[in-house]
C-alpha positions in Angstrom: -18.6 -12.8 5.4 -17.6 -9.9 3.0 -16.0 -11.4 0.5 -14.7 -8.7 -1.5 -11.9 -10.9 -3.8 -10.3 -8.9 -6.7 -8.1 -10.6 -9.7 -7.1 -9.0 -12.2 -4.3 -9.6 -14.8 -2.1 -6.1 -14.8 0.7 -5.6 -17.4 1.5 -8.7 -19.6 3.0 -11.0 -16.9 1.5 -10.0 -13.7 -1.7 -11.3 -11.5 -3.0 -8.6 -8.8 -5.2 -10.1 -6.0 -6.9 -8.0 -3.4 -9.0 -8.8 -0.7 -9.8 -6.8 2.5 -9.8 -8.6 5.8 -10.9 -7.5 9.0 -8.5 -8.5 11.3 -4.6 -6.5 11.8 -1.7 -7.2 9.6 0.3 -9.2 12.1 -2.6 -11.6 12.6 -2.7 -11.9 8.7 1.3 -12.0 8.6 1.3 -15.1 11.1 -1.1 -17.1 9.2 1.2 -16.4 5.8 4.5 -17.4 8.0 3.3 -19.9 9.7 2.9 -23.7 9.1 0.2 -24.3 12.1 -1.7 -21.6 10.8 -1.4 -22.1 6.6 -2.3 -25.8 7.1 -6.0 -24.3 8.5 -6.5 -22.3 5.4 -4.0 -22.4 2.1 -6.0 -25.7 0.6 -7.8 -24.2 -2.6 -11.4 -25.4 -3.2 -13.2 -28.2 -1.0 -11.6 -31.9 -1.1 -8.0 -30.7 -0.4 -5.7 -30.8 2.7 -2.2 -29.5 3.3 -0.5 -32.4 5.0 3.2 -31.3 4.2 3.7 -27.5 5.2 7.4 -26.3 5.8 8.5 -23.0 5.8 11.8 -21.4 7.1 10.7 -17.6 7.1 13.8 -15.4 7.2 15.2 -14.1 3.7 16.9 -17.3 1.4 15.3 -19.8 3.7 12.6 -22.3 2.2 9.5 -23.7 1.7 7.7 -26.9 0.7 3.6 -27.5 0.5 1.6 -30.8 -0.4 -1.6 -30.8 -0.9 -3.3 -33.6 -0.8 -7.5 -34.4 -2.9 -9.4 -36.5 -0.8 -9.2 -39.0 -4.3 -5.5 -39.2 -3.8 -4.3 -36.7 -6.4 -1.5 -34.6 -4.9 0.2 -31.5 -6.1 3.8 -29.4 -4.6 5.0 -26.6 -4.7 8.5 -24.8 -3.2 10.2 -22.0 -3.7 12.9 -19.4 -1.4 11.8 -16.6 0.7 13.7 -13.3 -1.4 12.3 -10.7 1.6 10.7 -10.1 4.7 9.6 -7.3 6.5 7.1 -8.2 9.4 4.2 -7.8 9.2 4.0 -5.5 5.7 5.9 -7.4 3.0 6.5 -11.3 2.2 8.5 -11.7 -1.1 8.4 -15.4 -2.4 9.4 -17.5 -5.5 7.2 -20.0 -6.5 7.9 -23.6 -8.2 5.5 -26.5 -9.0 7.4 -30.0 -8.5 5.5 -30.7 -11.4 5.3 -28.0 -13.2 1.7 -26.9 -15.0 3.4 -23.8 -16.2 6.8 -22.5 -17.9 9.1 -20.7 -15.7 8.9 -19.8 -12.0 6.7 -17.3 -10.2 7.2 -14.4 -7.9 4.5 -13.8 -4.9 4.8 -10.5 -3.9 2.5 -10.1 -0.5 1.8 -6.8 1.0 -0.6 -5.8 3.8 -1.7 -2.5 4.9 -3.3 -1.3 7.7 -6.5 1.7 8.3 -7.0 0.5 12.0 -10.3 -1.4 11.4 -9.3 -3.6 8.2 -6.3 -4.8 6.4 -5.6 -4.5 3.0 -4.0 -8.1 1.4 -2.4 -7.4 -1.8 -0.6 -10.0 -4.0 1.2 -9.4 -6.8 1.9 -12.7 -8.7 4.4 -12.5 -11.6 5.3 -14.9 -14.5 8.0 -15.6 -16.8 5.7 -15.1 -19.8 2.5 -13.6 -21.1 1.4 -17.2 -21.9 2.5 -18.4 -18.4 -0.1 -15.8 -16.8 -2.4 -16.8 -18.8 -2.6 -20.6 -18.3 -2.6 -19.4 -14.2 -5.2 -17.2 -15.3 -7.3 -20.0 -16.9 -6.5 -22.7 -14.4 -9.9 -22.2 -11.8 -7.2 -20.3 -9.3 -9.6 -17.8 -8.6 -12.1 -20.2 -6.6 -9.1 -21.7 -4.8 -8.1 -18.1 -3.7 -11.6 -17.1 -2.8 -12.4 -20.5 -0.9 -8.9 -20.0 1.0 -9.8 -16.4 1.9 -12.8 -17.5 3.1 -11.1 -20.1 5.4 -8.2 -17.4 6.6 -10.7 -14.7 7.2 -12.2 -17.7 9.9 -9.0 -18.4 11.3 -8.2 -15.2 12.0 -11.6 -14.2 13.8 -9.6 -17.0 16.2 -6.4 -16.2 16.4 
């Protein structure tokens, strides 16, 4: 598995993450959009599950995730679809129902195509400097990496 995970703060508020996957952007689109499909693979490092997924994808609609440590310890997080363009662009907020950060986030997903590999790029922006930061600092890094490595499975099967 070519695991070729980039992030890197950019600016004084922003996260950019990069990956390529080899697998087309619609493939890569679906998993984002839907709930059958993120259950498999949005669960951050090994112990967690995602037992609550719902997501309305069209522009104000909604989402809420759960995850679930095999310990017991659980952790949400919602937010409102801003834009979609299938399969190229997904434009999320982002809000912890208890919240480890100040302010709300902005997840700003693009994917683009060469014929043989997709480009995954996510822009994540914060309220603050210090906000960033504490993401930054939080371990989410692994969590990405371990859940890229999960979606690049899933979509060898898709």
């Amino acid at each position: 598995m070519s695991n070729d995970l980039k992030v890197v703060p950019a600016g004084d508020r922003n996260i950019v993450v990069t990956r390529t996957f080899k697998a087309p952007k619609e493939k890569i689109f679906d998993a984002y959009t839907k709930p059958e499909h993120l259950k498999r693979w949005l669960l951050g490092p090994q112990g967690w599950t995602l037992p609550v997924c719902t997501l309305d994808p069209k522009p104000g609609g909604e989402y809420h995730y759960l995850w679930r440590h095999e310990d017991g310890r659980e952790m949400g997080m919602h937010g409102v679809v801003k834009e979609i363009h299938r399969p190229d662009h997904l434009l999320t907020t982002e809000l912890f129902d208890e919240p480890w950060y100040p302010g709300e986030g902005l997840n700003d997903l693009s994917l683009t195509e060469d014929g043989k590999t997709t480009l995954h790029t996510l822009v994540m922006r914060y309220e603050s400097k210090a906000a960033r930061d504490m993401v930054l600092q939080s371990g989410m890094q692994r969590g990405l990496s371990e859940s890229y490595d999960r979606l690049e499975d899933l979509l060898r099967i898709m």
